[in-house]
KEDRENBA-821304 format. One record per residue (C-alpha): residue number from 1; residue in three letters; z, y, x. Coordinates in pm, whole numbers. Layout:
KEDRENBA-821304
NUM_ALA_Z_Y_X
...
END
This chain:
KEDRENBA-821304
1_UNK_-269_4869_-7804
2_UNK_-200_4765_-7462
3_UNK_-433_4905_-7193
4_UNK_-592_4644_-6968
5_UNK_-523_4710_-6543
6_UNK_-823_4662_-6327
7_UNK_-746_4545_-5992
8_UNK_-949_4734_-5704
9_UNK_-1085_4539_-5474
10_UNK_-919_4576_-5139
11_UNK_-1135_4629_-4825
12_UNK_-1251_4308_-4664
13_UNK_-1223_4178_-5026
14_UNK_-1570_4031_-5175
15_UNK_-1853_3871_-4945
16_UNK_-1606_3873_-4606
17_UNK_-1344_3741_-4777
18_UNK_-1529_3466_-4933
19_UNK_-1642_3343_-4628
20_UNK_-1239_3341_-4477
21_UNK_-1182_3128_-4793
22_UNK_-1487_2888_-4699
23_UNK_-1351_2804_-4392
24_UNK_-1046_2609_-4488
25_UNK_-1291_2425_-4712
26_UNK_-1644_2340_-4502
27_UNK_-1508_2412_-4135
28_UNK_-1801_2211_-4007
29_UNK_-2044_2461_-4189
30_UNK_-1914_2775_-4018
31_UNK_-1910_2592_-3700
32_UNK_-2235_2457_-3723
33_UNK_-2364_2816_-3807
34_UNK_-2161_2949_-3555
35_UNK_-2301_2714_-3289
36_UNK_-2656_2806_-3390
37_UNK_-2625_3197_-3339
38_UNK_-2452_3125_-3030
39_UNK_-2771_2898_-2907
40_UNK_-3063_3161_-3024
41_UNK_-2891_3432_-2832
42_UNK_-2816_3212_-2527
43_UNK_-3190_3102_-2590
44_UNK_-3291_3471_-2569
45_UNK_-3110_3547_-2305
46_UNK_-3167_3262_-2034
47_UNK_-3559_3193_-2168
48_UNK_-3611_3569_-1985
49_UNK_-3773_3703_-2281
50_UNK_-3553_4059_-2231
51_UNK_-3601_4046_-1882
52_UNK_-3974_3956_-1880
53_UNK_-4022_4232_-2120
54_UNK_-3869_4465_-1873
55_UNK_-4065_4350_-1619
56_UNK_-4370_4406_-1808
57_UNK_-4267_4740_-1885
58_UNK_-4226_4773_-1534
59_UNK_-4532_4665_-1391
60_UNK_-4687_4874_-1625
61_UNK_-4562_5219_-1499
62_UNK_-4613_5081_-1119
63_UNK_-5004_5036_-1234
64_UNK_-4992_5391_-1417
65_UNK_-4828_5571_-1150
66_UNK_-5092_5341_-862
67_UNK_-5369_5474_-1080
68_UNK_-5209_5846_-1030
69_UNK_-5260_5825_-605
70_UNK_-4940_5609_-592
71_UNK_-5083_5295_-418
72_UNK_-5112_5162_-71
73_UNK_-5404_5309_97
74_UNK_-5261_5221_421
75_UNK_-5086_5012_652
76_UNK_-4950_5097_972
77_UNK_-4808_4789_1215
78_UNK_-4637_4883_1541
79_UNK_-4400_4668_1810
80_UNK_-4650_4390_1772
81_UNK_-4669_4254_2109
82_UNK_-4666_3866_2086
83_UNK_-4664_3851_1735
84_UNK_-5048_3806_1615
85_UNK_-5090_4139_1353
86_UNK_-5257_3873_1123
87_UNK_-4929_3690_1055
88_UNK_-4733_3992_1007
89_UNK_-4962_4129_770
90_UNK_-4925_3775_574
91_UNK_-4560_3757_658
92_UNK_-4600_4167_471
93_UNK_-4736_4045_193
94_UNK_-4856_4371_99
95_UNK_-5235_4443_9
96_UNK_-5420_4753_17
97_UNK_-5400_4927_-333
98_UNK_-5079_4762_-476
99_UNK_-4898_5015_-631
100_UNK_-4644_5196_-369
101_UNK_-4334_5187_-640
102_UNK_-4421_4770_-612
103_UNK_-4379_4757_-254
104_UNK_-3995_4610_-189
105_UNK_-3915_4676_135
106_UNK_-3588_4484_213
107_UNK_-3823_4186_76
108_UNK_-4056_4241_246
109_UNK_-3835_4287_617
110_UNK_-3668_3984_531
111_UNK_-3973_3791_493
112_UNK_-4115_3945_854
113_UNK_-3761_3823_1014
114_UNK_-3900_3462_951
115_UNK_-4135_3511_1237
116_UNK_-4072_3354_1547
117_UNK_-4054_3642_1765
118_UNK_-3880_3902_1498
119_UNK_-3576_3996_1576
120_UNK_-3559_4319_1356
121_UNK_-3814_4540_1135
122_UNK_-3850_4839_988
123_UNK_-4046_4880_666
124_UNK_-4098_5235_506
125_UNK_-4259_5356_227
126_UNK_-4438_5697_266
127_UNK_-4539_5860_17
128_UNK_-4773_5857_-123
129_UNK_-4994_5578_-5
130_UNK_-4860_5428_303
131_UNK_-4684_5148_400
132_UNK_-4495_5194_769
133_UNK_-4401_4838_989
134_UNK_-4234_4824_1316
135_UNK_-4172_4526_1484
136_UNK_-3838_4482_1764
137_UNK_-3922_4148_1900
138_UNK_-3722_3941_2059
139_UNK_-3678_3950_2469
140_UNK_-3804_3602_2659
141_UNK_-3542_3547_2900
142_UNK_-3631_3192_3041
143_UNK_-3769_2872_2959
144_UNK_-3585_2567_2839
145_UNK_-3770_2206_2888
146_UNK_-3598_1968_2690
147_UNK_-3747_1658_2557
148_UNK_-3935_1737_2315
149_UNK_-4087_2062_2478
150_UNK_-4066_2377_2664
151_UNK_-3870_2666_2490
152_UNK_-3871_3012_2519
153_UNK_-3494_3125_2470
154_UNK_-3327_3441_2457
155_UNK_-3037_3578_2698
156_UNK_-2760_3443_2429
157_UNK_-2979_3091_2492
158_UNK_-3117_3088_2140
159_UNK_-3428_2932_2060
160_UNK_-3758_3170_2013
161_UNK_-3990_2942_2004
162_UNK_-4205_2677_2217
163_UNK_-4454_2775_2444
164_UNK_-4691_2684_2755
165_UNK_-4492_2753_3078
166_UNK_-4807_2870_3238
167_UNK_-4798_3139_2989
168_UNK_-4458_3277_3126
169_UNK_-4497_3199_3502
170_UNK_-4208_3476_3567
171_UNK_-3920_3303_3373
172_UNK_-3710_3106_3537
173_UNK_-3711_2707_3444
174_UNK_-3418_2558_3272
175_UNK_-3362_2164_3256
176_UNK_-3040_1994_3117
177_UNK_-2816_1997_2817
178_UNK_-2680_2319_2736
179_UNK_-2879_2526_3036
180_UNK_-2989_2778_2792
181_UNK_-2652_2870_2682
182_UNK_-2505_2869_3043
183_UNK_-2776_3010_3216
184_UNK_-2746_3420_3219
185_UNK_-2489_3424_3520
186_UNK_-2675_3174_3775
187_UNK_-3005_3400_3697
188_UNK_-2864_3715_3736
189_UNK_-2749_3605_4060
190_UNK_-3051_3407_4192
191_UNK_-3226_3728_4134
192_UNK_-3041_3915_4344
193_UNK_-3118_3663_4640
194_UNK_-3446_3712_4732
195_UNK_-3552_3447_4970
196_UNK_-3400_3243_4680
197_UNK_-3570_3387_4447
198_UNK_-3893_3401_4611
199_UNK_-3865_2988_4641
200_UNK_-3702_2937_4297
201_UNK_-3850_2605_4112
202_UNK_-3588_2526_3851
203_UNK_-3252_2550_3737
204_UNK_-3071_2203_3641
205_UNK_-2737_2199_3438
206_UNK_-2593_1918_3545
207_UNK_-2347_1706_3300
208_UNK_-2251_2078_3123
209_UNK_-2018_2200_3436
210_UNK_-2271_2279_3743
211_UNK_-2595_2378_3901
212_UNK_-2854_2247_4086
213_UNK_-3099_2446_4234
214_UNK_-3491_2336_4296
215_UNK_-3657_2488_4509
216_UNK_-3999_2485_4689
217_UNK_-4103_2175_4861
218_UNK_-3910_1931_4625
219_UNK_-3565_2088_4805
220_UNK_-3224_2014_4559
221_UNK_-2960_2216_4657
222_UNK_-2658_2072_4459
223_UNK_-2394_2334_4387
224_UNK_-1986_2331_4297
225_UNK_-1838_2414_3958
226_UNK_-1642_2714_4126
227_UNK_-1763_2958_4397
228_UNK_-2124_2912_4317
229_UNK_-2191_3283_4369
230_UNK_-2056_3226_4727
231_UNK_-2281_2948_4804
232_UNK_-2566_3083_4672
233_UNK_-2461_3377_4956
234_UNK_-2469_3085_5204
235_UNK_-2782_2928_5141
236_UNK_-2957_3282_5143
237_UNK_-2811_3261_5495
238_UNK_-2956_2886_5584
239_UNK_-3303_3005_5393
240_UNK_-3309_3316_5634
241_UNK_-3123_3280_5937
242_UNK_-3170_2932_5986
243_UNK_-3503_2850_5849
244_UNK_-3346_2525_5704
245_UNK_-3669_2506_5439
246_UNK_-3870_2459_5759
247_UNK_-3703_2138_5805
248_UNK_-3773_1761_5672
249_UNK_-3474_1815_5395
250_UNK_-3427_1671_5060
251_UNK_-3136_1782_4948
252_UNK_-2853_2056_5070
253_UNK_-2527_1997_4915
254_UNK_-2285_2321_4908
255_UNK_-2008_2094_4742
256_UNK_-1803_2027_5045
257_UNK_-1572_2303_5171
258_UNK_-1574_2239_5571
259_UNK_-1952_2147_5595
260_UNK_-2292_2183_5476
261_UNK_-2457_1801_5366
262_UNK_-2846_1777_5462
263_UNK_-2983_1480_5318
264_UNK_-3290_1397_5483
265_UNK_-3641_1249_5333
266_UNK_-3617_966_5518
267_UNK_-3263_887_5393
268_UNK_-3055_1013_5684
269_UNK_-2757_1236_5591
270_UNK_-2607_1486_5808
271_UNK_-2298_1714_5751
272_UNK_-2304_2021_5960
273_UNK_-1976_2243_5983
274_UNK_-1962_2575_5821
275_UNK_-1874_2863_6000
276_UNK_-1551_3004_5954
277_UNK_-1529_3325_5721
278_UNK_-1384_3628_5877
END
């Protein structure tokens, strides 16, 4: 009598090979099915159900560990000299007994850095109920009336913000297109003249490329796009020595390198020849 072999099944035999063999036969199927697992776990994934759940889980220990002493009993604001404390409190965002572990404080800098007059912060959390804030604000270097309005600017000629010029009656004025940008060098040295100085109206960039200087009295003094510093030296000299200001003159123009131009308010010009340098 002849014995009977059973053949073992091999592994990957049974259910996972039937579903190899249903391929060939209903690709569409597998795909289909295939397309569907792929969509609930994108679904899953993208609908923020994993990461709202850690979020909850989250919150939760922040309120646990708030109830525990770990909130914000206090906040403490320094640097805060023309920024109003109310808007960097609301710029903060941060309330009295929010949990500590909830207070983000890159977030929260990054947020105060949208105020006008921010130019750095500091945010640190101490634990375990306070919140520190200081404010660097930006420095007001001059003002900058365009057409729209009057700007305070910054040394590097950025924008702070606009302003009432009788609220910064110690910056110099700036008028023309790109003054702000050009201006640090022509102040710097105005300031060192003082009868200049003293008499100082405005600062006009004229066409990009020179100066004029306004002064008291409705006086333009219309200087050259080299050797500025010089002639500033000069009309210190004409200011001082020679009371020119004293005079009926509209305009002294420094342009001309054998004599000085007075125009006169009633339309007369006169050149008068420079001295001779040493």
């Amino acid at each position: 009598m002849r014995k009977m072999k059973v053949k073992r099944p091999k592994p990957g035999d049974g259910a996972g090979r039937r579903l190899f063999e249903l391929i060939p036969r209903r690709p569409v199927l597998v795909l289909s099915c295939s397309l569907a697992v792929a969509a609930v776990a994108a679904g899953v994934w993208h609908g923020g159900y994993i990461g709202a759940t850690a979020d909850a889980v989250e919150r939760s220990t922040e309120r646990g560990l708030a109830a525990r002493g770990f909130a914000v009993h206090r906040i403490s604001l320094s640097g805060e000299e023309r920024t109003a404390a109310d808007a960097a409190y609301e710029a903060l965002a941060i309330q009295p007994g929010d949990p500590m572990f909830a207070v983000k404080p890159g977030a929260a800098r990054t947020r105060l850095l949208e105020l006008p007059w921010v130019g750095d912060a500091e945010v640190r959390r101490i634990f375990p109920d306070e919140v520190s804030v200081r404010l660097i604000e930006k420095r007001p270097f001059a003002l900058w009336s365009s057409a729209e309005s009057v700007w305070v600017v910054e040394r590097s000629g950025a924008i702070i913000t606009s302003a009432d010029r009788t609220a910064f009656p110690r910056l110099p004025l700036l008028l023309g297109e790109g003054a702000p940008d050009a201006a640090p060098p022509i102040v710097d040295a105005v300031r060192k003249q003082r009868a200049i100085d003293a008499r100082l109206e405005a600062l006009e960039r004229v066409g990009d490329r020179r100066w004029d200087v306004h002064l008291a009295g409705g006086v333009v003094v219309r200087l050259p796009e080299q050797g500025w510093e010089r002639q500033l030296a000069d009309l210190e000299k004409l200011i001082v020595e020679k009371g020119v200001l004293e005079r009926d003159i509209d305009v002294i123009d420094l342009r001309y390198p054998d004599n000085y131009v007075f125009k006169l308010r009633n339309g007369d010009s006169r050149p008068v020849p420079r001295e001779r340098r040493a």
